[in-house]
C-alpha positions as CSV (number, residue, x, y, z in Angstrom):
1,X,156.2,140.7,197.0
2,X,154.3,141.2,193.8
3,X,149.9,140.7,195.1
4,X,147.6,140.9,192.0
5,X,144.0,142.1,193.1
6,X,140.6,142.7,190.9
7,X,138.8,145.1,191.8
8,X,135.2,143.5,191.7
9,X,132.7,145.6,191.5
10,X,134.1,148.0,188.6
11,X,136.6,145.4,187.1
12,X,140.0,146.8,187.5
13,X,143.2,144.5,187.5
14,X,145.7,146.2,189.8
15,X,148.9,145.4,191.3
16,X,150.2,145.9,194.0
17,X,153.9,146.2,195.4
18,X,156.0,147.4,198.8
19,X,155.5,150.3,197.2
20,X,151.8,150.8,196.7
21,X,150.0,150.2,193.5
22,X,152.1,149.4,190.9
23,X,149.8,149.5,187.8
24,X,146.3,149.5,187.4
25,X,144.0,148.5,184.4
26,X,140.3,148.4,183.5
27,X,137.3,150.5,184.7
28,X,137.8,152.0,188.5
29,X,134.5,154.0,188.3
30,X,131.4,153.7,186.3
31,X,128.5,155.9,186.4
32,X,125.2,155.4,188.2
33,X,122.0,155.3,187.2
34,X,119.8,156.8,189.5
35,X,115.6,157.7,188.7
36,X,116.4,157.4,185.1
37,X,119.4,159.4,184.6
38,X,123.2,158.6,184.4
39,X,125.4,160.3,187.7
40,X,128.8,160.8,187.4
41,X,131.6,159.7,184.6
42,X,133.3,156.5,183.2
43,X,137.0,156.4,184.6
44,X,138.9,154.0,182.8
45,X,143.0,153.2,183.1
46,X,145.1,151.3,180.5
47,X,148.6,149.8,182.0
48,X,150.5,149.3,178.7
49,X,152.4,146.3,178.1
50,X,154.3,146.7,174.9
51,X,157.5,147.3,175.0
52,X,158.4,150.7,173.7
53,X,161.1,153.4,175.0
54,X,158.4,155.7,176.1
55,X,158.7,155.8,179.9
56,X,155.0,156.8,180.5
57,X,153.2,152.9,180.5
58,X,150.3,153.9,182.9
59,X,147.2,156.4,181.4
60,X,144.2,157.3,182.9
61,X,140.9,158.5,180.8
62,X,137.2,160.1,181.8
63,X,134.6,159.8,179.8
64,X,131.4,160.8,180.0
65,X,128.3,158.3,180.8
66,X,127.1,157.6,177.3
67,X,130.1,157.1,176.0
68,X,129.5,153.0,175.4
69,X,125.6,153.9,174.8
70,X,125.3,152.5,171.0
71,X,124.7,154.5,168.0
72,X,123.0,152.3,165.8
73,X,120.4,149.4,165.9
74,X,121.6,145.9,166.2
75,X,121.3,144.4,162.8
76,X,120.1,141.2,161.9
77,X,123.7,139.8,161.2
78,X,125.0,141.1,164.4
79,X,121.6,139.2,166.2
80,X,122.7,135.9,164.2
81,X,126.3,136.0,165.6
82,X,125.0,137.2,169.3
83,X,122.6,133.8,169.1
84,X,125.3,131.4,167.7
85,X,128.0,132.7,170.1
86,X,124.8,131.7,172.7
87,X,124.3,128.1,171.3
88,X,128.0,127.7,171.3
89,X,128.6,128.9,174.7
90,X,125.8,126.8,176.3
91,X,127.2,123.7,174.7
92,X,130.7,124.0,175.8
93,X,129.4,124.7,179.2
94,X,127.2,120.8,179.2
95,X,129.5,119.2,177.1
96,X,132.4,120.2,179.7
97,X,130.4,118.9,182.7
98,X,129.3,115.4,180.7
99,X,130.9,112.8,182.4
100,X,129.9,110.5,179.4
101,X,132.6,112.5,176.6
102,X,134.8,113.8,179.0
103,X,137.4,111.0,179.1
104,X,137.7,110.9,174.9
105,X,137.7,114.6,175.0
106,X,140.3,114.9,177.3
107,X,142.3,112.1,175.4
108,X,141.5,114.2,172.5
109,X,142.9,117.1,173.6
110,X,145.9,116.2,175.0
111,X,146.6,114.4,171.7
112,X,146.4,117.9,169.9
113,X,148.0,120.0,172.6
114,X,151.1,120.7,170.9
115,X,150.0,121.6,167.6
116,X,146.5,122.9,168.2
117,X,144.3,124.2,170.6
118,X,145.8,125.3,173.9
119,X,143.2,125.1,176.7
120,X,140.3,122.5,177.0
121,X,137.8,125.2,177.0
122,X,139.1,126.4,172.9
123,X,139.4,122.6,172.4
124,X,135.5,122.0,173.4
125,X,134.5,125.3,171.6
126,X,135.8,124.4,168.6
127,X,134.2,120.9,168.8
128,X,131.0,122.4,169.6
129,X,130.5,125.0,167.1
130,X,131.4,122.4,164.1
131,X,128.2,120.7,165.2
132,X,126.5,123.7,165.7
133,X,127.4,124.8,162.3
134,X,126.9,121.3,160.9
């Protein structure tokens, strides 16, 4: 029996068989910040998934605690996208919980299913960021 479990604090996906731990993925250690300064290292693993004839699928990395510190300031582009990714995601999240559109949407999207959008969530997304954008 195949059991899937996240680990939640550091966000590893790891699976788990008869035998043990099968594969593991994501970040199984992050460094702490104690009185201003960074203790310990980053200790990611990456379960590969491609198919390949390389038998080694399962790698395991350190890196130290800046590692994911940016290098530059955020530019006024990237603060544009950061807001409208915002106002898009804040409008998904009320216009899936308004009872009032939910029926048509839902109509809508199961009309589309096949040749569009493949989850409600891209389907409201979608419809949100056209009006958004205007």
């Amino acid at each position: 029996m195949v059991n899937e479990q996240i680990v939640n604090e550091f966000m590893a996906k790891m699976i788990v068989d008869a035998a043990g731990i099968s594969t593991i993925s994501g970040a199984m250690l992050k460094p702490k910040k104690i009185e201003g300064h960074n203790h310990g290292n980053y200790l990611v693993a990456v379960h590969r998934v491609a198919p390949t004839t390389n038998p080694n699928c399962q790698r395991i990395y350190s890196k130290r605690p800046d590692a994911y510190k940016r290098s530059t300031p955020v530019s006024a582009d990237e603060r544009a996208h950061r807001q409208r990714f915002g106002a898009i995601c804040k409008a998904t999240q009320i216009r899936k919980k308004n009872l009032s559109t939910i029926a048509a949407d839902l109509d809508a999207f199961n009309a589309q299913k096949d040749t569009g959008y493949k989850t409600f969530y891209q389907y409201l997304w979608h419809i949100c960021a056209a009006e958004i954008d205007g």
